[in-house]
C-alpha positions as MATLAB code, in Angstrom:
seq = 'XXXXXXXXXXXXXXXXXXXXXXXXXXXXXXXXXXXXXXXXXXXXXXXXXXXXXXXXXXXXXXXXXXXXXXXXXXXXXXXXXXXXXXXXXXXXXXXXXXXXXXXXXXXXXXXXXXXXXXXXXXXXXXXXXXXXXXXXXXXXXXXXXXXXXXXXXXXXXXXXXXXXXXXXXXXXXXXXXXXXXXXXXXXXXXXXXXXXXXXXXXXXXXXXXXXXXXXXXXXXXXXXXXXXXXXXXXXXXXXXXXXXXXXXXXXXXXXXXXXXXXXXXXXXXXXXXXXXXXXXXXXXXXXXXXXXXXXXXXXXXXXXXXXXXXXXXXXXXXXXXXXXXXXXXXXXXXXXXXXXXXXXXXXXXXXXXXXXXXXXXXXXXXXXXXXXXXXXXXXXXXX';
ca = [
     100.139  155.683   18.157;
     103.296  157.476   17.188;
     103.463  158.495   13.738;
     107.219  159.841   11.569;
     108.376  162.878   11.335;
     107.879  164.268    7.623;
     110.226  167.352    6.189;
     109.923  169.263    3.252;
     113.287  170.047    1.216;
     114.831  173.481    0.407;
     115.330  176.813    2.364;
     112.997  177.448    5.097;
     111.892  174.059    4.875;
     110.088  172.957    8.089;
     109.901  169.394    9.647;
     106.099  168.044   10.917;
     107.739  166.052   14.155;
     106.262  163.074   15.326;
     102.604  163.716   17.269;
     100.751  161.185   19.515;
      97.480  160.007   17.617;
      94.819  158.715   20.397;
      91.965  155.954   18.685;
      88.801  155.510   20.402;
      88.303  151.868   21.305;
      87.194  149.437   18.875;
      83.548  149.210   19.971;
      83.061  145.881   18.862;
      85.797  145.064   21.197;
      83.966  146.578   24.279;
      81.173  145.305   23.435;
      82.520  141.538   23.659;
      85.064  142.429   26.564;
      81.511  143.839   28.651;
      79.482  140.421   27.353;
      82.363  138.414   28.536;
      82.261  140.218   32.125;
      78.699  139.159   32.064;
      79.354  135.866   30.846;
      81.953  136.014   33.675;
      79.671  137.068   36.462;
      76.270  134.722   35.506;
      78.927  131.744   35.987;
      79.820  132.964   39.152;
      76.337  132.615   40.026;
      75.346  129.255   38.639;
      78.447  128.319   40.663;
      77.592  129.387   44.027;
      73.846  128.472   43.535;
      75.018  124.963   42.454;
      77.937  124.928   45.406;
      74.654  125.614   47.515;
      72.361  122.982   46.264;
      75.287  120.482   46.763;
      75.788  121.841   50.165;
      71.855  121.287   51.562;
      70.384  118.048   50.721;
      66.816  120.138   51.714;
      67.570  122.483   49.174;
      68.267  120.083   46.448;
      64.640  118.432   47.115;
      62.822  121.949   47.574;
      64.333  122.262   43.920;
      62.998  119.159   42.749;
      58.699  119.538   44.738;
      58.667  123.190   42.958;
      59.957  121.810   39.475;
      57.565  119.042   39.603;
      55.015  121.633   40.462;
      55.864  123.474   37.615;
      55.581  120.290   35.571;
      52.021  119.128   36.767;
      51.134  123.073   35.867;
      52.358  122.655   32.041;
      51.025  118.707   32.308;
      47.214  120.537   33.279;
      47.395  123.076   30.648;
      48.093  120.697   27.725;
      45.932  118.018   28.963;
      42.690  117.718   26.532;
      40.134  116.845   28.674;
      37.076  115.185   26.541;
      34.229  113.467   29.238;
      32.320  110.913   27.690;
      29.215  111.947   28.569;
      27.628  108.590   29.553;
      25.930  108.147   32.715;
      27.751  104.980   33.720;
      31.297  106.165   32.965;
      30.584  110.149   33.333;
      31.647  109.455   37.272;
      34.306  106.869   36.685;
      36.267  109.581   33.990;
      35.931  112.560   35.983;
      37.026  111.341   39.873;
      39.815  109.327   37.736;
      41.333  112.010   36.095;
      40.870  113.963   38.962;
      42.977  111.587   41.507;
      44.980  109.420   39.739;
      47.494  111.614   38.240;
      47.426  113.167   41.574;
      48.676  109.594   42.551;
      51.163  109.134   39.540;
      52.576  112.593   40.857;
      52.889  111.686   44.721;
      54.970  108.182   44.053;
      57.356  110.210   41.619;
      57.870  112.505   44.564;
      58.262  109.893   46.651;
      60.756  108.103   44.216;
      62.452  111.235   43.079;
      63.246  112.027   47.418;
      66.318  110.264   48.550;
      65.245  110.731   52.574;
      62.181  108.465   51.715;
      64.838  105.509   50.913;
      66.851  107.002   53.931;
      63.627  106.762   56.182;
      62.767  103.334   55.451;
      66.629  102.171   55.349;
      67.078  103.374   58.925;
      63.345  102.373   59.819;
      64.201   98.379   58.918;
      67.741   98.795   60.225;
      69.574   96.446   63.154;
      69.928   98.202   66.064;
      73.004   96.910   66.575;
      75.368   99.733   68.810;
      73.170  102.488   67.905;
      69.409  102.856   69.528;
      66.839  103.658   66.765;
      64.919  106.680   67.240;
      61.492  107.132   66.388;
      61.027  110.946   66.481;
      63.668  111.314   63.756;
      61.678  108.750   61.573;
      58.757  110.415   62.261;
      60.235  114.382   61.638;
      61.560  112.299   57.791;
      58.369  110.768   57.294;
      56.679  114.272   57.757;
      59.383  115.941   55.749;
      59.263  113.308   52.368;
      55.719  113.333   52.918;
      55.522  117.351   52.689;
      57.253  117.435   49.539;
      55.814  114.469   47.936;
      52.454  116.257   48.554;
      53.144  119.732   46.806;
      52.427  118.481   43.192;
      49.028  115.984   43.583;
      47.872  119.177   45.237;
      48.691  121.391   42.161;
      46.968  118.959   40.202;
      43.899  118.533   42.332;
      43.647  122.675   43.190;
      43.674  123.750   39.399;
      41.409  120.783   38.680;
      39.024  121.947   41.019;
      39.540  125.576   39.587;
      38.817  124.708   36.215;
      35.531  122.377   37.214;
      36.298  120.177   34.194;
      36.456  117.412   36.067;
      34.296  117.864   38.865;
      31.179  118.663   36.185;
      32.163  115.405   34.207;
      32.241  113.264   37.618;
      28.616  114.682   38.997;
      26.506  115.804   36.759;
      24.664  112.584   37.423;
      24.153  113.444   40.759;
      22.948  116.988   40.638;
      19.200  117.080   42.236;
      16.531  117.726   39.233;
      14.267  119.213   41.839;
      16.591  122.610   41.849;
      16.017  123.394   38.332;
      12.719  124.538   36.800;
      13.649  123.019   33.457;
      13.277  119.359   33.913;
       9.874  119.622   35.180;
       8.193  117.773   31.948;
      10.739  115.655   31.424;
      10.668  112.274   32.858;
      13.270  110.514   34.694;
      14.589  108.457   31.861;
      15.330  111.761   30.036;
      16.452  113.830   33.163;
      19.375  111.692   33.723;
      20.143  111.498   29.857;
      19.936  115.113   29.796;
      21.970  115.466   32.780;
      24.405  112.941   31.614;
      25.457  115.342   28.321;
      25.703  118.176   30.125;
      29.643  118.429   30.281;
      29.356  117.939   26.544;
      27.865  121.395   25.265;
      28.389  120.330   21.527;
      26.101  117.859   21.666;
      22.929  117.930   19.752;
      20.743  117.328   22.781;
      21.731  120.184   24.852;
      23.117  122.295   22.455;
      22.446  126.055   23.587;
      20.347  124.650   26.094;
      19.304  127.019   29.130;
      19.098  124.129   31.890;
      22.361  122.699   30.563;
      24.242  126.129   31.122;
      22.327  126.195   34.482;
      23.963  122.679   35.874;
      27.015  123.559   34.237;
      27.580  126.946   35.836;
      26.214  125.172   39.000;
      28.749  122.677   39.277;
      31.470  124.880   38.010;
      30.848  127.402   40.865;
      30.563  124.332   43.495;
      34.348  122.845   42.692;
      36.054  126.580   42.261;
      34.041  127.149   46.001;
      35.612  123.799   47.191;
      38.819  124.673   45.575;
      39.360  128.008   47.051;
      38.230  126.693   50.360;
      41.627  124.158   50.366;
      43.728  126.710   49.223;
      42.613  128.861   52.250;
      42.538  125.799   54.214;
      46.433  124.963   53.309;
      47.459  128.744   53.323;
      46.264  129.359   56.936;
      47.800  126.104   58.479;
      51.391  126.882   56.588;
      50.730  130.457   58.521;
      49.648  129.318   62.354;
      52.921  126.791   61.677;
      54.879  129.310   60.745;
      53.935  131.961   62.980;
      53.408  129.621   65.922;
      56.278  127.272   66.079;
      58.944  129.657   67.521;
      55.960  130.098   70.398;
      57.121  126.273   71.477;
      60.369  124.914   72.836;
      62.643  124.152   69.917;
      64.908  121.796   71.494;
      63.045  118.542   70.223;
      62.660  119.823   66.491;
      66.190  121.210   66.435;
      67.657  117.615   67.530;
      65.439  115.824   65.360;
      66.613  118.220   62.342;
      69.901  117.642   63.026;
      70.178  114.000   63.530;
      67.373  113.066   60.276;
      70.449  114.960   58.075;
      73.420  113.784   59.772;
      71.410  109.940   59.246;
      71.436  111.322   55.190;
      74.849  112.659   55.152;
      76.553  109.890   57.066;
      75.082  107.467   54.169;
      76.205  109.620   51.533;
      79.766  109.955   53.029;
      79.629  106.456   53.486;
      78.792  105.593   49.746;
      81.894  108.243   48.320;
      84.091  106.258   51.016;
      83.100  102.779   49.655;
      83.794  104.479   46.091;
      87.289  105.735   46.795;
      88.176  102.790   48.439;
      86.993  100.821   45.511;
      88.982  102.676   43.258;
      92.226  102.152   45.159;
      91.310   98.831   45.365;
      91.253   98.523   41.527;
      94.460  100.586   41.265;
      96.526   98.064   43.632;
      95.071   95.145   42.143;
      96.314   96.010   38.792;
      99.677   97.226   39.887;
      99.978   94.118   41.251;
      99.368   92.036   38.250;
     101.736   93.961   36.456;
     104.397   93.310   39.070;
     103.842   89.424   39.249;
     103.815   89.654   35.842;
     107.470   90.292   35.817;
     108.976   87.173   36.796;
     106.543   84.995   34.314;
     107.795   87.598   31.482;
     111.887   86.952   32.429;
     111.385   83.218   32.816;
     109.509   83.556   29.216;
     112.438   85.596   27.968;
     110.471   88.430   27.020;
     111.632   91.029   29.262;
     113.331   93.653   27.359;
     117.010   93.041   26.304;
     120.416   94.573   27.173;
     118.606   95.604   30.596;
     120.001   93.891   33.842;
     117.454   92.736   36.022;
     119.123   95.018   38.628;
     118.005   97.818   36.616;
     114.348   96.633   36.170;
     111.757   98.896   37.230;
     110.924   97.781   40.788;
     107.287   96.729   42.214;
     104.946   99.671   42.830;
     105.167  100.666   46.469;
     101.670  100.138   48.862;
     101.626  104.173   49.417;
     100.854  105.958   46.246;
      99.935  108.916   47.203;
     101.457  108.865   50.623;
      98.916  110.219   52.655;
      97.884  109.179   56.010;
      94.486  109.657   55.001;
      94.006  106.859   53.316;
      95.704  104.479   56.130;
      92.555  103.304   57.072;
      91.234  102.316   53.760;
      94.569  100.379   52.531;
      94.204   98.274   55.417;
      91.060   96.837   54.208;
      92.917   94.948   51.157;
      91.060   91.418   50.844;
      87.510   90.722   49.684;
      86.426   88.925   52.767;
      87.324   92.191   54.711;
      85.155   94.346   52.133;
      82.232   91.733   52.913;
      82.774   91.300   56.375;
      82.778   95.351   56.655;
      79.352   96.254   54.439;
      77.916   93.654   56.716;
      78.997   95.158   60.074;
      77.775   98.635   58.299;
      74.932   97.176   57.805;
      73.543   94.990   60.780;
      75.972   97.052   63.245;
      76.097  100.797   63.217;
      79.141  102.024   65.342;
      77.785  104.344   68.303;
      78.095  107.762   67.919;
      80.476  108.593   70.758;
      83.674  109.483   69.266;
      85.343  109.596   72.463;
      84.845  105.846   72.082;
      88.163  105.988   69.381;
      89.992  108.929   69.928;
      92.487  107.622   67.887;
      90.575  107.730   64.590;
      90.377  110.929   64.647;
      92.782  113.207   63.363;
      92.574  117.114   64.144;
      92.125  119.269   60.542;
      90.439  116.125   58.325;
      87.500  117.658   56.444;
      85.698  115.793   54.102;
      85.595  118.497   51.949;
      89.413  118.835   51.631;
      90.348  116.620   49.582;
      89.020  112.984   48.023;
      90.832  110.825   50.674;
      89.341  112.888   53.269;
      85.416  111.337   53.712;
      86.922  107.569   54.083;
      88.809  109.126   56.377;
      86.002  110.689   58.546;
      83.905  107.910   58.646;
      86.512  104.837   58.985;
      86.307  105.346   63.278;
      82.599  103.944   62.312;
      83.331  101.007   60.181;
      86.630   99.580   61.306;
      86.299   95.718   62.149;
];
């Protein structure tokens, strides 16, 4: 900053000329200019993660098996468990608990996966021009099944772990014989006894040595059984992992590649269908407002001092004069929309796309621009 120049009157008077004055930065300013950056930079990386997710469909449902892992985890811990301690329904509340939200969990996988409504779609499919193959259902089937599997196991290995469950479900059916306690007690009372042992409040076996004795029992029996699946499930993901580049990949590579091009092709197929649908609209209504015109002059109500000459003329076909849409205008009746979804449907176009050369234009990408996927995909559903 620049300040004036200040001099004092009289003889010998002196003048103070102007100096430079240098202020520190505000540092509230900094502060917000370096949150900002961050800001800035975090966005960045939501945006490439997200541009990522969008990009892999396998990513997208990896995302969804560990958050509804995460999910049965918080579902476990604020689950109150409360067994009711009766010998008929001790069994019934226990192996329920312990496999049907396991069950609940695997058909939300299942619904939640869009390649299990691919599978089945291209499972029940026509043949039509293109062969069904059954390795590529079978490498889907294998992959929905994977994920729909994560979170019933969560559910079942923490169950197990915490031996809730499995103590409600058998203390019925723990052998008397192993403990020394129930020896004068006669059967009637053994299987009461054993039937309130997952309830430790109760009067009955309240600080009760044989009680603790099944309990810890049983307890130790589902955390053994529980461990044992989790070293079960560990070692098979390793000998897969480890062992699978031991084998030819060819088979798994082409059944990869052709179980997502079956998932992208519908997807491309369903933002086609959309775009077209919306063009569709847009002509439609140009069009009523252009035969509108004539009903509005015969009515007088077109807008005076205006020669007809002059009159805004009918919208042209090509609004937005790209070649990329060629394909799609020329689908312009309902009968053609029906008659194509049904060839799409019963009749899947071959996938040789030397077949129509002419379909294909060099540089189309459907990520270039809207008009672009209808594009790629019309050499497949042109009738």
């Amino acid at each position: 900053m620049l300040t004036e120049a200040k001099c004092s009157p009289g003889p010998g008077a002196g003048c103070i000329w102007p100096v430079w004055e240098i202020h520190p930065p505000h540092p509230g300013k900094a502060a917000n200019r370096q949150r900002s950056t961050q800001a800035a930079a975090v966005m960045d990386r939501f945006r490439m993660l997200f541009q990522n997710l969008q990009s892999s469909s396998e990513s997208v449902m990896n995302g969804i098996c560990l958050l509804l892992a995460a999910v049965t985890v918080k579902m476990y811990s604020s689950f109150d468990f409360n067994c009711p301690c009766l010998a008929r329904y001790n069994a019934l509340y226990g192996l329920g608990l312990l496999l049907t939200p396991p069950l609940a969990l695997f058909l939300c996988g299942l619904l939640v996966n869009r390649q299990s409504v691919v599978m089945v779609e291209e499972w029940r499919r026509p043949a039509g021009h293109r062969k069904k193959d059954l390795g590529i259902i079978r490498y889907m089937c294998s992959s929905v099944l994977q994920r729909a599997l994560a979170a019933p196991m969560v559910w079942i290995l923490l169950a197990l772990l915490d031996g809730k469950c499995f103590v409600c479900a058998f203390s019925n059916s723990v052998d008397p014989e192993k403990f020394l306690d129930f020896a004068n007690m006669t059967p009637s009372q053994v299987q009461l006894f054993l039937a309130k042992v997952p309830c430790k409040e109760d009067e009955m076996v309240k600080d009760s040595p044989a009680r603790k004795a099944v309990s810890r029992y049983l307890r130790c029996l589902s955390q053994a059984i529980g461990w044992s699946i989790t070293l079960l499930l560990i070692v098979v993901a390793f000998l897969a992992r480890c062992l699978r580049p031991c084998f030819d990949q060819t088979v798994f590579l082409q059944r990869r590649y052709w179980s997502n091009y079956v998932d992208l092709e519908q997807k491309l197929f369903d933002e086609t269908c959309c775009e077209h649908a919306r063009d569709f609209a847009h002509r439609c209504v140009l069009h009523f407002f252009a035969s509108m015109q004539s009903e509005l002059r015969a009515l007088g109500l077109h807008r005076g001092g205006i020669p007809e000459s002059q009159e805004l003329p009918e919208p042209p076909e090509d609004l937005d004069g790209g070649s990329g849409k060629a394909h799609l205008r020329a689908i312009s009746s309902r009968e053609q929309v029906d008659h194509l979804l049904s060839t799409w449907y019963s009749s899947k176009p071959p996938l040789d796309l030397a077949a129509s050369p002419k379909l294909w234009r060099p540089g189309l990408n459907h990520r270039a621009s809207i008009a672009a996927p209808g594009t790629k995909l019309c050499h497949q559903v042109d009738v």
